[in-house]
C-alpha positions in Angstrom: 0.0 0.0 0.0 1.5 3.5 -0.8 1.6 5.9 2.0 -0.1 9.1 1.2 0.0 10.7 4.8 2.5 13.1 4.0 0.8 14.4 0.7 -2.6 15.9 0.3 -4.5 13.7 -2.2 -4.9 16.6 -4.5 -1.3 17.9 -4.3 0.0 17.7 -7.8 3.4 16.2 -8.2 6.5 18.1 -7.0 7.4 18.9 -11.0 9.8 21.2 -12.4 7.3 23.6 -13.1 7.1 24.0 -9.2 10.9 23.8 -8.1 11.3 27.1 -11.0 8.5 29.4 -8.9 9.8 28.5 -5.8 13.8 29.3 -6.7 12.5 32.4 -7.8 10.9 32.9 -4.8 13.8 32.0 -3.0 15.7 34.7 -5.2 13.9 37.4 -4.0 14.1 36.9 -0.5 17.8 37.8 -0.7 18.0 40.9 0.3 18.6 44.5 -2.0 22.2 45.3 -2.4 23.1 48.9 -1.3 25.8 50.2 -3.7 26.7 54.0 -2.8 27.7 56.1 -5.1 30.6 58.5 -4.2 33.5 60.6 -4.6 34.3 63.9 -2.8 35.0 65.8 -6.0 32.5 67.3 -7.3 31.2 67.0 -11.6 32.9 63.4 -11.4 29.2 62.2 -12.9 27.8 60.5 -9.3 24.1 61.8 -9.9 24.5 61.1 -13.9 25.7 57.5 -13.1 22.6 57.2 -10.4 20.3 57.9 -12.9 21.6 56.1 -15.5 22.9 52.9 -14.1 19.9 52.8 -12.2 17.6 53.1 -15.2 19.8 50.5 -17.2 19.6 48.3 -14.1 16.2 48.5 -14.3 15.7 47.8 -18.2 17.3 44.4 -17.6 14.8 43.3 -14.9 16.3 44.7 -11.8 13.8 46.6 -9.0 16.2 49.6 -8.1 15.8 52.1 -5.5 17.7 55.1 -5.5 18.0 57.5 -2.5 18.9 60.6 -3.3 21.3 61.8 -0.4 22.9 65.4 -2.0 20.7 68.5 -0.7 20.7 69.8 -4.5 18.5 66.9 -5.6 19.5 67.0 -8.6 18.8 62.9 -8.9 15.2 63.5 -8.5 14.8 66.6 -10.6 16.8 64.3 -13.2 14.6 61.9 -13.0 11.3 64.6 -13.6 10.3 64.5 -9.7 8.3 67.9 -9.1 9.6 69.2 -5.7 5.8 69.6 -4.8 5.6 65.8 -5.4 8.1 65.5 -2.3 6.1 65.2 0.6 8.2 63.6 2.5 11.9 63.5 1.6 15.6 61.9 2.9 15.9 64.6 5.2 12.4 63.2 6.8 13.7 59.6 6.9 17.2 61.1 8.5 15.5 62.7 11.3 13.6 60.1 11.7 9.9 62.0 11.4 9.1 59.6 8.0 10.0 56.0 6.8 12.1 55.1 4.4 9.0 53.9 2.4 6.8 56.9 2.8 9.5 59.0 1.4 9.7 56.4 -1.7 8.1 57.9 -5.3 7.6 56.0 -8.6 9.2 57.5 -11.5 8.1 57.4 -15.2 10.4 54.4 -15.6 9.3 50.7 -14.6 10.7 49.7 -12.0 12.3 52.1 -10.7 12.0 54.2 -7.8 13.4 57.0 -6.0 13.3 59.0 -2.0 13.8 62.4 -3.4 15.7 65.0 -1.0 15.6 68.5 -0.4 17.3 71.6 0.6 16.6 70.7 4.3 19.6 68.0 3.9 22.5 70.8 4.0 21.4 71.6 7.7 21.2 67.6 8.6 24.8 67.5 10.2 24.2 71.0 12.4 20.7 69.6 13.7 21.9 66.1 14.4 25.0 67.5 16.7 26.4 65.2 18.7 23.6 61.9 18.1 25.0 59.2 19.4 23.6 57.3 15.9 24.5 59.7 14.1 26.5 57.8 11.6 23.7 54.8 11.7 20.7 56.5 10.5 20.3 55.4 7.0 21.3 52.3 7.5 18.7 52.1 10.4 15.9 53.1 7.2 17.4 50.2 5.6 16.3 47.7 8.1 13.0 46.6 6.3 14.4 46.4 3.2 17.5 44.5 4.5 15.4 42.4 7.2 15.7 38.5 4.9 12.4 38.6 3.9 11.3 39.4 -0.3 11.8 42.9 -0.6 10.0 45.3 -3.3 13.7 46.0 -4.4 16.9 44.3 -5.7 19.7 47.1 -5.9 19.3 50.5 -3.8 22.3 53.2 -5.2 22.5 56.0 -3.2 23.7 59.1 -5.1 25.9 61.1 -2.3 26.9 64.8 -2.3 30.3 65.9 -3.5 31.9 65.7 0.0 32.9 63.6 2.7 30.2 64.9 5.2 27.7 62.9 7.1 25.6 62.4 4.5 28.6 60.4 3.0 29.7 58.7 5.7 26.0 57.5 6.4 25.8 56.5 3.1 29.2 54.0 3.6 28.4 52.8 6.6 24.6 51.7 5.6 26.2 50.4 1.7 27.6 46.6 1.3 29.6 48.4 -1.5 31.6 51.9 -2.9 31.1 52.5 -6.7 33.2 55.7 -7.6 32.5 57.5 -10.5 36.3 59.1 -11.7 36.5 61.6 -14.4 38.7 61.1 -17.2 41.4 64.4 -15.7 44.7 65.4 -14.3 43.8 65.2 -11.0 41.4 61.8 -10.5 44.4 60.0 -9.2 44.8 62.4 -6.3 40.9 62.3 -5.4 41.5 58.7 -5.4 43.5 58.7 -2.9 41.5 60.4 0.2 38.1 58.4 -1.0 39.9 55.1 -0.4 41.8 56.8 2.9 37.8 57.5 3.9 36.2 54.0 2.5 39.4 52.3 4.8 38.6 54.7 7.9 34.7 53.9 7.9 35.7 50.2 7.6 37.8 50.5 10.2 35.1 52.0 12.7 31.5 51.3 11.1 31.2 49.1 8.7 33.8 46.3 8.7 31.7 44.9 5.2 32.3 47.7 3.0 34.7 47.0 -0.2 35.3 49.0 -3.4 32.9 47.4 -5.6 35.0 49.3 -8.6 35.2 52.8 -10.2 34.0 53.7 -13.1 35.5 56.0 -15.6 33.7 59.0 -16.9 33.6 61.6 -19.2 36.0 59.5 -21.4 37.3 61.5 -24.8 38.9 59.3 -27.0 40.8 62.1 -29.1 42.2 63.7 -26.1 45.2 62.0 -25.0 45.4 63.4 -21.1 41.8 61.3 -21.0 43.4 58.7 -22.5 46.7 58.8 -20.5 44.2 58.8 -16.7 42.3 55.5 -17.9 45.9 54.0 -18.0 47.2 55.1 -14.8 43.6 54.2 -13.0 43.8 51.0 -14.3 47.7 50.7 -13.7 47.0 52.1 -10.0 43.5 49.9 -9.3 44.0 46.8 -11.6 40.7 44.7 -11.8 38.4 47.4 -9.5 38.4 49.6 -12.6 35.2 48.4 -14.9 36.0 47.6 -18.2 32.9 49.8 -19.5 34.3 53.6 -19.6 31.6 55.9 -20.2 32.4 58.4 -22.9 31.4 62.5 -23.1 28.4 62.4 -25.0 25.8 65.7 -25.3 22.7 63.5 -25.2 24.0 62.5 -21.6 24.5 66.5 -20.6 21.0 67.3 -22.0 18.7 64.4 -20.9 18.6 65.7 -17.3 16.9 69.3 -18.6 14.4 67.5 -19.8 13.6 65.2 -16.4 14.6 62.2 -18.4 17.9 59.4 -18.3 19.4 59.5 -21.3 18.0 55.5 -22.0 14.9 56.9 -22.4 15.9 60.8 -23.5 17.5 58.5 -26.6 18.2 55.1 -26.6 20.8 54.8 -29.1 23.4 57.0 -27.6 26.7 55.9 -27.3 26.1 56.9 -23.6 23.2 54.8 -23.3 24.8 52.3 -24.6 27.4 52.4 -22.2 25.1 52.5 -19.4 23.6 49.4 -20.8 27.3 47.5 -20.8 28.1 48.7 -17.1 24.6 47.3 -15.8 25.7 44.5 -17.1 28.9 44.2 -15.9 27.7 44.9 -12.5 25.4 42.3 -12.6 28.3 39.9 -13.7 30.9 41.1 -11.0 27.8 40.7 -8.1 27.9 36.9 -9.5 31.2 36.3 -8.8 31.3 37.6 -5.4 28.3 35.6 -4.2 30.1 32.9 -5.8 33.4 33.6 -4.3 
């Protein structure tokens, strides 16, 4: 006699149309990965590259959140984000007077979304004075999103002002990862040098998981030799950190944000799009091999 106490009578057969639904269920409990997006210089291309990469991400199936942490905002106007729209903003989140989630708008591409900031941010390090969690709060926001269960997103990139401020360090200490945008000019080496100094200080003291996930080169110019000359002392200095994708200066890139667009969908066959597109994917790629590794 066959023993059917274990299994219903009308549960179907484990096939392998089940196991498929259930490893991609098991895929999106994983928790979003947090990749900040910093350098202390400022017109390196952070916000462009938050846009961007988080529109490409999201045009190859990824949910992405960004968080826009510089008091400009110039991620969310980017991105056509009406400062009436912005209820509640970072600022709210940081002070811890809004969630995370409530601060969270849609934007006019699928799947992606963005926490918009505003002006209110610059005054963030005065008013927070001498907070014992000062350094902590964003990465206390993160806490649903990061809490093992399925999340509504798989990357967050949070675009960071051009300093090393609290904003900043917040941002490192909440991100499993650095991604450093570095302009193709004469002195990218040098600004280098103090973001790793920072990244290794803010390992050393907040968040012993933080790595370089790599650098990305921007504003390349393939005629001009000094451009040329910077990608091969980055990658002579850096080795296999520096992406292989180099995004070049292209005026679709410089004009898509007037218009509240990313340039993927401002126009599509750019060779900045397309460059957006290759790092996305690389990205993707290199976040294989260190969950393999």
């Amino acid at each position: 006699m066959t023993d059917t106490t274990s299994v219903p009578p009308t549960a179907p057969p484990p096939d392998q149309a089940q196991v498929i639904p259930l490893a991609s269920r098991m895929e999106k409990a994983r928790p979003p990965r947090v990749l900040a997006i910093a350098n202390q210089k400022g017109g390196v291309g952070k916000t462009t590259t938050a846009i961007n990469l988080g529109t490409a991400l999201a045009a190859i199936g990824e949910q992405v959140l960004i968080v826009d942490l510089d008091p400009q905002g110039n991620a969310s106007t980017g991105l056509g984000i009406d400062r009436r729209s912005r209820r509640f903003s970072t600022y709210d989140v940081l002070i811890g007077s809004a969630t995370l989630r409530d601060a969270v708008l849609p934007t006019a591409v699928p799947r992606l979304s963005i926490a918009s900031s505003t002006l209110d941010l610059s005054g963030l390090e005065l008013e927070l004075g001498q907070a014992r969690d000062r350094a902590f709060r964003l990465r206390g926001a993160f806490g649903p999103l990061n809490s093992g269960r399925p999340s509504d997103f798989t990357y967050v990139l949070v675009d960071c002002p051009p300093s090393l401020n609290l904003l900043t360090v917040n941002a490192m200490a909440a991100a499993n990862a650095i991604l450093v945008p570095l302009q193709c000019e004469f002195f990218a080496l040098e600004g280098l040098s103090q973001l790793i100094k920072t990244v290794e200080q803010v390992k050393e003291t907040l968040n012993p998981e933080l790595t370089i996930h790599g650098i990305v080169l921007t504003m390349h110019d393939a005629r001009n030799n000094l451009s040329n000359q910077v990608v091969a002392d980055v990658r002579e200095f850096m080795g296999r950190k520096v992406y292989d994708t180099v995004i070049p200066r292209n005026v679709r890139v410089s004009e898509a944000p007037s218009y509240g667009k990313p340039v993927l969908v401002y126009d599509l066959k750019c060779v900045g799009s397309e460059a957006y597109l290759r790092l996305a994917t690389e990205i993707i790629q290199r976040e294989k091999e260190l969950r393999a590794g």
